[in-house]
N, C-alpha and C positions, 0 to 999 in steps of 0.2 A: 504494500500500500504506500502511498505518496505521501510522504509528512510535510505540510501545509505549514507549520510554527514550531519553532524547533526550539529552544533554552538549555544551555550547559552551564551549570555552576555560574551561574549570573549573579555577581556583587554591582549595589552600588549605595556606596556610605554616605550621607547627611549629614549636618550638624547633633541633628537630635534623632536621626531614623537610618535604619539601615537595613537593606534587602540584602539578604546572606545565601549565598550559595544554594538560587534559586534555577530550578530543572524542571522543565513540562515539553511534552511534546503533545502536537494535535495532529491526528492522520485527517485527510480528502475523508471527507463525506460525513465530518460528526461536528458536535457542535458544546464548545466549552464556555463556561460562566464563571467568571472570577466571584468570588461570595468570601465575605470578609466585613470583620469590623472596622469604621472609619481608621484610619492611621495605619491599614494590614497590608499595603503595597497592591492594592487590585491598578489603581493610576498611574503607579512607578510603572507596573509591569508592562502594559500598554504604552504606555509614551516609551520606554526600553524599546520595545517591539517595534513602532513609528521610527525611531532613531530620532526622536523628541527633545529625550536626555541621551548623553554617553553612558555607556555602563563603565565601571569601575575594573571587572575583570570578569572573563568566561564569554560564552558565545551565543551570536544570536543567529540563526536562519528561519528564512520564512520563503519557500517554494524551492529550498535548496541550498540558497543563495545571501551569503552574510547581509544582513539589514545594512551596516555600512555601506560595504562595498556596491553594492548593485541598489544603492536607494531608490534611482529613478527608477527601473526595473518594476522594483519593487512596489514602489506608490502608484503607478501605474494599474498596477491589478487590483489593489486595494480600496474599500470603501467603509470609512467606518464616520459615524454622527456624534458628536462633543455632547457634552452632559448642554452646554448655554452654548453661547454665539461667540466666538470667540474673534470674528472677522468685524474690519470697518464696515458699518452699514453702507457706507457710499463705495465701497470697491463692488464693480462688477462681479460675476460670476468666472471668467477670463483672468480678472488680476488677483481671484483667491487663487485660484489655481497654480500660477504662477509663483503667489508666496508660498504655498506649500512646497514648491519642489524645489526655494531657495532657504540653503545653511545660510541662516544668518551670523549664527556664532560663528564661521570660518571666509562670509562675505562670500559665498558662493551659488549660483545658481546652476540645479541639474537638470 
């Protein structure tokens, strides 16, 4: 079977929180629910997965393919809905698009 979302020993430390040596896979065709108390990492692990945030240390693949490395690739096949609206009300539909597939922490667009 085709594993869709891949995590290896995935760290990533906070001031006050830290995601420890986190591992899940998801195979094609099934469907997972992050379920946790506020503060349990359900947000970290998704924005990790997005390449939102950097992780700290361990690996991310999603269709194969390091979330880093093949971002564009990546965001391409992907669609997932923000808890609020996280975009300028006056940006197009076009120039959301466009800030998504640009690192701004590296000043780069993919």
């Amino acid at each position: 079977m085709d594993t869709v979302v891949e995590m290896k020993n995935v760290t990533k430390d906070f001031r006050n929180f830290k995601l420890d040596n986190v591992s899940l896979t998801l195979e094609k065709g099934y469907t997972m629910g992050l379920v946790g108390a506020n503060g349990a990492g359900k947000t970290t692990i998704i924005k990790l997965i997005m390449n939102l945030l950097r992780k700290d240390s361990g690996a991310i693949n999603l269709f194969g393919m390091d979330n880093q490395l093949h971002e564009k690739e990546i965001k391409k096949r992907i669609g997932f809905v923000y808890d609020e609206n996280v975009y300028p009300d006056h940006l197009r539909l076009d120039r959301i698009g466009a800030v998504i597939l640009c690192d701004l922490s590296h000043g780069t667009c993919i």
